[in-house]
C-alpha positions in Angstrom: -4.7 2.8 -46.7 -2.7 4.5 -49.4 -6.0 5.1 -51.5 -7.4 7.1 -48.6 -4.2 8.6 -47.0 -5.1 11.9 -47.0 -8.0 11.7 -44.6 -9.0 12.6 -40.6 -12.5 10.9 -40.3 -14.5 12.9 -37.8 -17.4 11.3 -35.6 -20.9 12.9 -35.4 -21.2 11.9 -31.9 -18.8 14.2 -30.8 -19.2 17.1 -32.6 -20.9 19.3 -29.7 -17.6 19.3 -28.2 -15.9 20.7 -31.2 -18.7 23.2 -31.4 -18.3 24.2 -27.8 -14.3 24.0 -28.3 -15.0 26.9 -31.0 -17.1 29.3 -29.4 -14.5 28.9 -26.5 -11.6 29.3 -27.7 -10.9 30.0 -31.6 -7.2 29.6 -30.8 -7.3 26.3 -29.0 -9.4 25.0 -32.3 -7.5 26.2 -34.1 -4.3 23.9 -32.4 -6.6 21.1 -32.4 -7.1 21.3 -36.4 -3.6 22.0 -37.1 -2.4 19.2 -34.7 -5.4 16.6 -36.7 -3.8 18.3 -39.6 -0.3 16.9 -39.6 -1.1 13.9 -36.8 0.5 10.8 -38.4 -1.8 7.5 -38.8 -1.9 6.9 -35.2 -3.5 10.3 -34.3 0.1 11.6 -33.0 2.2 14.5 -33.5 5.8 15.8 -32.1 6.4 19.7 -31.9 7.3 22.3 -29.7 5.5 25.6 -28.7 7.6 27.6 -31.0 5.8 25.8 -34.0 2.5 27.0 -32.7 3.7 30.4 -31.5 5.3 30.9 -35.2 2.3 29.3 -37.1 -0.4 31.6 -35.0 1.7 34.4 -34.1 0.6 34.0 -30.2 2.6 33.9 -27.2 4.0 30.7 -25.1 1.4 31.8 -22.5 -1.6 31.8 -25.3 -0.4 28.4 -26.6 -0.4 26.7 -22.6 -3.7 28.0 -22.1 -5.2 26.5 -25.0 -3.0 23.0 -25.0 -4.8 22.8 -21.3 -7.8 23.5 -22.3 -7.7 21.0 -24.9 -6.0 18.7 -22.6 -8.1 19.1 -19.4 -10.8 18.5 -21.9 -10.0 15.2 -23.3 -9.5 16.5 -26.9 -5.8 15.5 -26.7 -3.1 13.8 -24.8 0.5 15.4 -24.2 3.4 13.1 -23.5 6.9 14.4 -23.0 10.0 13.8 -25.7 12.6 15.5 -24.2 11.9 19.7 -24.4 9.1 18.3 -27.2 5.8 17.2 -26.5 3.9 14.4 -28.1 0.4 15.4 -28.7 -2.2 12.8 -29.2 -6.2 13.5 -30.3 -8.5 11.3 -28.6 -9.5 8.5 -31.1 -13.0 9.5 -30.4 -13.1 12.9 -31.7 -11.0 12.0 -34.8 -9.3 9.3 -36.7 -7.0 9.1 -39.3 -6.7 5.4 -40.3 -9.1 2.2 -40.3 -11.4 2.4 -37.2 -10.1 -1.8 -36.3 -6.6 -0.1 -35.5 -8.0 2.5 -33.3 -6.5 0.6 -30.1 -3.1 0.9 -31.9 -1.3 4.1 -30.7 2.3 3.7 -31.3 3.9 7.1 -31.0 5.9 7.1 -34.1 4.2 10.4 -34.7 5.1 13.4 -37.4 7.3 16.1 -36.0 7.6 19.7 -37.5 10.2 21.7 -35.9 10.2 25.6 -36.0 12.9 28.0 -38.1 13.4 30.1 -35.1 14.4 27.1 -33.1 17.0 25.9 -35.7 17.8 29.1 -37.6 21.5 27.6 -37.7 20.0 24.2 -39.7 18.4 26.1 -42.4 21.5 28.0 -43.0 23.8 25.1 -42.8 25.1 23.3 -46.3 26.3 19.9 -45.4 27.9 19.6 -48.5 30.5 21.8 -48.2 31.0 20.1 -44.5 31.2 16.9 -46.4 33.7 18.7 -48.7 35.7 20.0 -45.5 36.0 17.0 -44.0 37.0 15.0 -47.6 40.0 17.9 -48.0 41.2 18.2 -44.1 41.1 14.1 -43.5 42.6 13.8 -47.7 39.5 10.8 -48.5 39.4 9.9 -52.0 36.3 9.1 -54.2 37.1 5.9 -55.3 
């Protein structure tokens, strides 16, 4: 797999839908081909609606109406993981690893996570906490 990792295989027989998906709803494609974008090998990816409300500059109302209509569709699947969802393309529409491990969904899954959502992380230098904590509990390098 590592010769062709950088791959989402697409099938002909399904391409209608994709074609109806864009004359619907360019927004809703557009999630679909950034979710087949960064979906691990098992078609799944973790993220909130902040990532696509930041990436497409839309609204939390704009990014429900087009995960349902790719949900009530069958392009996708959403699972819950905590305030996260888990979405998942349908293995029919696209694939990303050998077609014999198509009926192997495991939900280890890519996550991006947003900047607004943890402004505090990106500011954050967990060296100088390390360096805190070495001075105020007196640990020695050996």
């Amino acid at each position: 797999m590592e010769k062709n990792k950088n791959f989402v295989q697409m099938y002909r027989d399904h391409m209608p839908e994709l074609r109806w998906l864009m004359k619907k709803s360019g927004i809703a494609s557009g999630i679909l081909n950034f979710i087949m974008e960064h979906m691990d090998y098992h078609n799944a990816l973790c993220c909130s609606y902040s990532v696509f409300m930041d990436y497409f500059d839309i609204s939390k109302d704009t990014v429900r109406r087009a995960i349902k209509l790719l949900k009530d569709n069958g392009f996708i699947d959403v699972l819950k993981s905590g305030t996260s969802n888990v979405y998942i393309v349908n293995h029919e529409v696209a694939w990303t690893s050998y077609g014999e491990d198509k009926e192997m969904c495991k939900f280890k899954g890519n996550i991006i996570i947003s900047r607004k959502e943890n402004k505090d992380y990106f500011y954050r230098n967990q060296f100088d906490k390390f360096k805190e904590l070495r001075e105020r509990e007196n640990i020695k390098s050996k």
